[in-house]
VEXPALUM-698593 format. One record per atom (N, C-alpha, C): x, z, y; residue number from 1; residue in one letter. Coordinates in Angstrom, 2 decimals. Layout:
BEGIN
<site c1="X" c3="Z" c2="Y" k="NUM" r="A"/>
...
***
This chain:
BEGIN
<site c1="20.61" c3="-24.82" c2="-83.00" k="1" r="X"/>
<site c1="21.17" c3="-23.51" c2="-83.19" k="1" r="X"/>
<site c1="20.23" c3="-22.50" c2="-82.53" k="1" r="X"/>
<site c1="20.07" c3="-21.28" c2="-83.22" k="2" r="X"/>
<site c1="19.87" c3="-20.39" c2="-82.38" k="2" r="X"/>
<site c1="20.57" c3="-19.10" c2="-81.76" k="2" r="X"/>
<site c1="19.69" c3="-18.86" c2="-80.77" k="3" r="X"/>
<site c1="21.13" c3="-17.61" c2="-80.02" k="3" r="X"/>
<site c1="19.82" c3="-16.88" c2="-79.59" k="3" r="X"/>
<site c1="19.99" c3="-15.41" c2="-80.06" k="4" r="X"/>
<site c1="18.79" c3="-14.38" c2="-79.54" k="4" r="X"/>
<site c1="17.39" c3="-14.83" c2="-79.94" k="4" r="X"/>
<site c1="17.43" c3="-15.38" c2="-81.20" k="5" r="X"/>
<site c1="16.13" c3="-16.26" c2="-81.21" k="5" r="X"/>
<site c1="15.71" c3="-17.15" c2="-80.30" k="5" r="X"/>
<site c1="16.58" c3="-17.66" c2="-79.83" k="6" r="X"/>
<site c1="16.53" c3="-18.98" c2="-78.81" k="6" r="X"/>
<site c1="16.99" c3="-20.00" c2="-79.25" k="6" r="X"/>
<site c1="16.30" c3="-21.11" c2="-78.94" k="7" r="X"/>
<site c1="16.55" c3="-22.23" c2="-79.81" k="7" r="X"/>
<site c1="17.75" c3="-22.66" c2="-78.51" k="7" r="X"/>
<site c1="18.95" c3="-23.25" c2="-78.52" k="8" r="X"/>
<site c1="19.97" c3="-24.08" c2="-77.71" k="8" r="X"/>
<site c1="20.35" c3="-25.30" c2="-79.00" k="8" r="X"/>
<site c1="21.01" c3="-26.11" c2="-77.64" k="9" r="X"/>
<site c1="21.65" c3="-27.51" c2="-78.51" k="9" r="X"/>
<site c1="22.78" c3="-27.18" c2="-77.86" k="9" r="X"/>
<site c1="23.57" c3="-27.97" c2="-79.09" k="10" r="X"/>
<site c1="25.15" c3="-27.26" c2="-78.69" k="10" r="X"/>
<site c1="25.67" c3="-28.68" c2="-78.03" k="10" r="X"/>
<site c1="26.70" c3="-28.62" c2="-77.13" k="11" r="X"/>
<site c1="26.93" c3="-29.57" c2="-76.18" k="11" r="X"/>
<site c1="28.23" c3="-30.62" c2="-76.78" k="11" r="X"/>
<site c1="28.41" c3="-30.26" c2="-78.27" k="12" r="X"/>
<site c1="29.42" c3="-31.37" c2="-78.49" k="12" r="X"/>
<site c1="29.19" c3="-31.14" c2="-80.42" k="12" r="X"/>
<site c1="30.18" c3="-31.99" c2="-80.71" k="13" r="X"/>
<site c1="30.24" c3="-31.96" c2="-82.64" k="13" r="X"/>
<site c1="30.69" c3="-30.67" c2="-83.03" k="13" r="X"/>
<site c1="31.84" c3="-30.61" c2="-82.55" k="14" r="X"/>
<site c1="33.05" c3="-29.25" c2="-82.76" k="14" r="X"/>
<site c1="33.03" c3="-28.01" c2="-81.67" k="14" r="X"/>
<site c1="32.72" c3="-27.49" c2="-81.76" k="15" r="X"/>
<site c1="32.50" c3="-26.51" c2="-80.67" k="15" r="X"/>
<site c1="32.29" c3="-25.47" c2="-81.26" k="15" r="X"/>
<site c1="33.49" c3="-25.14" c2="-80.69" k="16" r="X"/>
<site c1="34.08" c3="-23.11" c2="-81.48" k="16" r="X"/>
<site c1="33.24" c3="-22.14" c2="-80.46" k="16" r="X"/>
<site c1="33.18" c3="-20.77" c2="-81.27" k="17" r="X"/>
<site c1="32.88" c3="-19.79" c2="-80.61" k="17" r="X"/>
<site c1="33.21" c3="-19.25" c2="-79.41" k="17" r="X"/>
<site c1="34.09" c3="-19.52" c2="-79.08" k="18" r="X"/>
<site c1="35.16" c3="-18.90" c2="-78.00" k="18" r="X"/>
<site c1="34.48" c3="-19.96" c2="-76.72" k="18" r="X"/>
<site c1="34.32" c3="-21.50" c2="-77.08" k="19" r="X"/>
<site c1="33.84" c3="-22.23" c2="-76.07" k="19" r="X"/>
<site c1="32.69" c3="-21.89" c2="-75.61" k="19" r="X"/>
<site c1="31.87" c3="-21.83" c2="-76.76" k="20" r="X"/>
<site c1="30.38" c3="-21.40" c2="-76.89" k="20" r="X"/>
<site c1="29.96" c3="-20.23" c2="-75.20" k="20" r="X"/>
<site c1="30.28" c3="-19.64" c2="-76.10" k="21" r="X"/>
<site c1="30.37" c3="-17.82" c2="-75.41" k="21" r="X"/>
<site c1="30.84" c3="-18.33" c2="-73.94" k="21" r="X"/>
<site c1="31.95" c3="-18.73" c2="-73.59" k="22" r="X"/>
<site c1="31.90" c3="-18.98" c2="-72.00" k="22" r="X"/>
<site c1="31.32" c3="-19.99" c2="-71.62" k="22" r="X"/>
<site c1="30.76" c3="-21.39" c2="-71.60" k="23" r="X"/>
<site c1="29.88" c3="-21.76" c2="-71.45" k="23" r="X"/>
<site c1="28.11" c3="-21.20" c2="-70.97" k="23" r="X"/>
<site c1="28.24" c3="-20.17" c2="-71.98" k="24" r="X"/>
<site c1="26.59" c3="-19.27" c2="-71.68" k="24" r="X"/>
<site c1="26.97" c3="-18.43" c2="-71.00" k="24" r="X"/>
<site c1="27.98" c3="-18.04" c2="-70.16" k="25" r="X"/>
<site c1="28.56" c3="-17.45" c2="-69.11" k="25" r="X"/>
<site c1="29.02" c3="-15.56" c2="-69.76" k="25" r="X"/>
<site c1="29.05" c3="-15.57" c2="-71.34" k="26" r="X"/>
<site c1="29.26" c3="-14.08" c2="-71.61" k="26" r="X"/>
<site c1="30.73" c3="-13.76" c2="-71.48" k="26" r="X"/>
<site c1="30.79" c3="-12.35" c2="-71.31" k="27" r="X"/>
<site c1="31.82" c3="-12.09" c2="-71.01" k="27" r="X"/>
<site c1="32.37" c3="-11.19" c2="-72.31" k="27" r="X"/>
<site c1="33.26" c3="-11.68" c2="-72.67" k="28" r="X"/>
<site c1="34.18" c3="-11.27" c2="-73.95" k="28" r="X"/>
<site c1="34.50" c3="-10.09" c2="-74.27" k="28" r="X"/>
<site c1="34.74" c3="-9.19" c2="-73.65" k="29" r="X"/>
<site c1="34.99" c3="-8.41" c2="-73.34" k="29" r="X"/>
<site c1="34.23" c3="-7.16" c2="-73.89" k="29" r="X"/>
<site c1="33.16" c3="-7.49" c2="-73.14" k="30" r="X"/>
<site c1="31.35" c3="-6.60" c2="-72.69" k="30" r="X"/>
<site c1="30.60" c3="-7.13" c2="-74.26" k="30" r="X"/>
<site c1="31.00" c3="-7.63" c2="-75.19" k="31" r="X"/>
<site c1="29.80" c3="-8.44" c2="-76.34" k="31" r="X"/>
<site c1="30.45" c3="-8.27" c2="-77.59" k="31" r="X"/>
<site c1="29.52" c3="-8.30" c2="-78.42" k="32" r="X"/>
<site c1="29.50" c3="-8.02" c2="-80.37" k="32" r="X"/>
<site c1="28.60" c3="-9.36" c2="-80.67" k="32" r="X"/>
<site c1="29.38" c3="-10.14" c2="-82.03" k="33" r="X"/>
<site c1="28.65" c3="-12.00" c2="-81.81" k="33" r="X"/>
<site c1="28.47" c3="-11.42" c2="-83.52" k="33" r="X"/>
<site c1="27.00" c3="-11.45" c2="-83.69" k="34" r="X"/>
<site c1="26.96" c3="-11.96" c2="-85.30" k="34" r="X"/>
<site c1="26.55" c3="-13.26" c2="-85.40" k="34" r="X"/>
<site c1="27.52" c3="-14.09" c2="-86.09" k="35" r="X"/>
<site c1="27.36" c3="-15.48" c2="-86.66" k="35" r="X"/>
<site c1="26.93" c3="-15.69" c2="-88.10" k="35" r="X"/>
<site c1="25.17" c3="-16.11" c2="-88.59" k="36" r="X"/>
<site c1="24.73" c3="-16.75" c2="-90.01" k="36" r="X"/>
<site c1="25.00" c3="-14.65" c2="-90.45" k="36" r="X"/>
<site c1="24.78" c3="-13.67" c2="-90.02" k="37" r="X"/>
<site c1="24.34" c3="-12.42" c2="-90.55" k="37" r="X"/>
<site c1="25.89" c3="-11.65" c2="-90.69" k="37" r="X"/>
<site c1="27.23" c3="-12.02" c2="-90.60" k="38" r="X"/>
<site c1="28.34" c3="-11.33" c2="-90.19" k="38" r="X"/>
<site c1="28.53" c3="-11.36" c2="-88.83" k="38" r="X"/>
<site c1="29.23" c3="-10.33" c2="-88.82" k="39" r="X"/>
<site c1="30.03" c3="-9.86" c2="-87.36" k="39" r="X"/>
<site c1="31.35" c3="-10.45" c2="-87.31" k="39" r="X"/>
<site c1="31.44" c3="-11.09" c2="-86.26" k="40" r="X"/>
<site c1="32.73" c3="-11.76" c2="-86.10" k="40" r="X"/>
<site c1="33.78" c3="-11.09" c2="-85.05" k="40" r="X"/>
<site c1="34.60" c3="-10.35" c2="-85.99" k="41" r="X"/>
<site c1="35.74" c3="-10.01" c2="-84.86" k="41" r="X"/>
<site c1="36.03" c3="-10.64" c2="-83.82" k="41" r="X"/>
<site c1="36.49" c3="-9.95" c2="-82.70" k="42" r="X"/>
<site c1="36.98" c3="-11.05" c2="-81.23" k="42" r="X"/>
<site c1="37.83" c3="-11.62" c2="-81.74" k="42" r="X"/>
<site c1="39.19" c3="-11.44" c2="-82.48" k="43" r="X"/>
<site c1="40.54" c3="-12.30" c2="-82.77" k="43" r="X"/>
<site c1="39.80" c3="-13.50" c2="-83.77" k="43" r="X"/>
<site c1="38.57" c3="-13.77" c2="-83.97" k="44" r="X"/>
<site c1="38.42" c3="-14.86" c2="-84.63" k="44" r="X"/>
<site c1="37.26" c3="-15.98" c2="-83.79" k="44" r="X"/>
<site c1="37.38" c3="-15.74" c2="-82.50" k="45" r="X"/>
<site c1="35.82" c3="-16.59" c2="-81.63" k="45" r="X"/>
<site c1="36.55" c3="-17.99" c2="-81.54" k="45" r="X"/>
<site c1="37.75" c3="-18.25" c2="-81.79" k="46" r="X"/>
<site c1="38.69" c3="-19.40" c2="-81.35" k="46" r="X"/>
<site c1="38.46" c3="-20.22" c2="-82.70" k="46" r="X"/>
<site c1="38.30" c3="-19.36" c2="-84.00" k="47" r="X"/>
<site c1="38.48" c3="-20.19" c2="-85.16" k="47" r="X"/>
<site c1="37.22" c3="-20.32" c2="-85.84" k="47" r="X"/>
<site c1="35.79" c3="-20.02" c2="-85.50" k="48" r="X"/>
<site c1="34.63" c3="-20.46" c2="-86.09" k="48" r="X"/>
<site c1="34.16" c3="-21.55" c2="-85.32" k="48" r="X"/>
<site c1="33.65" c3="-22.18" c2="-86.30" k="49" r="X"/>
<site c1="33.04" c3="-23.78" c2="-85.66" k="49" r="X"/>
<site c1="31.80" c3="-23.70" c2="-85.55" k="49" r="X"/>
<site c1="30.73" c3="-23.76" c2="-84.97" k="50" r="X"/>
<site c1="29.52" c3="-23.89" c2="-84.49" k="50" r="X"/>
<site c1="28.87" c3="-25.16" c2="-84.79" k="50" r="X"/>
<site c1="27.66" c3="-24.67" c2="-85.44" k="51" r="X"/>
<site c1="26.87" c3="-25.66" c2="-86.05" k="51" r="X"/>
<site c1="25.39" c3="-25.75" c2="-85.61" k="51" r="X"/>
<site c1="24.51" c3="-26.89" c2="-85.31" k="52" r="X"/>
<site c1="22.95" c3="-27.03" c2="-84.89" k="52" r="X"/>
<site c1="22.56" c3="-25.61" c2="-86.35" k="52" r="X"/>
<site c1="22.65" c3="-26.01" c2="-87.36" k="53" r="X"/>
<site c1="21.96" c3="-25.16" c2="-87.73" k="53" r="X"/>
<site c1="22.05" c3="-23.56" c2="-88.15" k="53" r="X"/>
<site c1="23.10" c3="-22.89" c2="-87.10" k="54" r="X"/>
<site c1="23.59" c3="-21.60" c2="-87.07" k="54" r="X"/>
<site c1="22.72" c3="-20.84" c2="-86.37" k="54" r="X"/>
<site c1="22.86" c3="-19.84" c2="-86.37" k="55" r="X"/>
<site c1="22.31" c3="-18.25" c2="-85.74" k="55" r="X"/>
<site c1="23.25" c3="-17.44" c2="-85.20" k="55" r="X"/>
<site c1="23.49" c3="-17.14" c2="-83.83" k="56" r="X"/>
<site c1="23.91" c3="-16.18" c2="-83.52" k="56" r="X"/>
<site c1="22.94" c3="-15.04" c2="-82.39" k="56" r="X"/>
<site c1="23.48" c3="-14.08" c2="-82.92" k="57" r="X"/>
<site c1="23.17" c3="-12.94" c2="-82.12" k="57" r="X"/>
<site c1="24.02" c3="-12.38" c2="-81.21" k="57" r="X"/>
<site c1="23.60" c3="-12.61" c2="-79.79" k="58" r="X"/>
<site c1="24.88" c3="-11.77" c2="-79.03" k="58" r="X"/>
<site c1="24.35" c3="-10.64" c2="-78.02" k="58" r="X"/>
<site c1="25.04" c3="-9.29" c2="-78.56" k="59" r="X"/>
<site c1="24.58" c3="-8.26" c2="-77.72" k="59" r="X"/>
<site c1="25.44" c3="-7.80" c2="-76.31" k="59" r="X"/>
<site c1="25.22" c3="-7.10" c2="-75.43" k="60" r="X"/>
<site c1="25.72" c3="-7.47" c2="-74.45" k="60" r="X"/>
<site c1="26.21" c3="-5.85" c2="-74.19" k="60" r="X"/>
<site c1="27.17" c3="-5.18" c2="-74.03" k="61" r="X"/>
<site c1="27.67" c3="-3.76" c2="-73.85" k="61" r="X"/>
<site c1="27.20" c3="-3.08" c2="-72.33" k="61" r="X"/>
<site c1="26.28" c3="-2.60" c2="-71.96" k="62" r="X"/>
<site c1="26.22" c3="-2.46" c2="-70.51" k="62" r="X"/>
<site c1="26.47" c3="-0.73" c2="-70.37" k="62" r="X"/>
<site c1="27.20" c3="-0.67" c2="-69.18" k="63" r="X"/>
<site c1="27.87" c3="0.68" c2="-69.18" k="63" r="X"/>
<site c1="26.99" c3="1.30" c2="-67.79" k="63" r="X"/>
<site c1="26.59" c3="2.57" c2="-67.73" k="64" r="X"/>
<site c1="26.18" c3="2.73" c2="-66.81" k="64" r="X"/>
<site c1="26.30" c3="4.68" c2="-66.74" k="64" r="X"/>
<site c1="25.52" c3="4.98" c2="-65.96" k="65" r="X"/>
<site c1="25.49" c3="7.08" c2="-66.05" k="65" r="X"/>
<site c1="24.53" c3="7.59" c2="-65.51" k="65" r="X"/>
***
């Protein structure tokens, strides 16, 4: 899989988004996930399945002044 143009191996067969994402320590909250070139709403990180040969992009919201 890749993430940010980073190549990772995913740590099991089935492994949803929602696992994914805390695992790489992001915070849910603070992030926008495009999965294979869509944007995946937050109410759906629980129901996409993650695959070796996927792409995601995850941007990270940083707030500052």
């Amino acid at each position: 899989m890749t993430v940010n143009g980073e190549a990772k191996k995913l740590s099991g067969d089935s492994v949803v988004l929602a696992d994914f994402l805390v695992q790489e320590g992001y915070k849910q909250g603070r992030i926008a996930v495009e999965h294979n070139g869509r944007i995946v709403p937050k109410g759906e990180y629980g129901q996409v399945v993650l695959s070796d040969s996927d792409t995601l992009e995850v941007v990270t919201f940083v707030g500052g002044g």
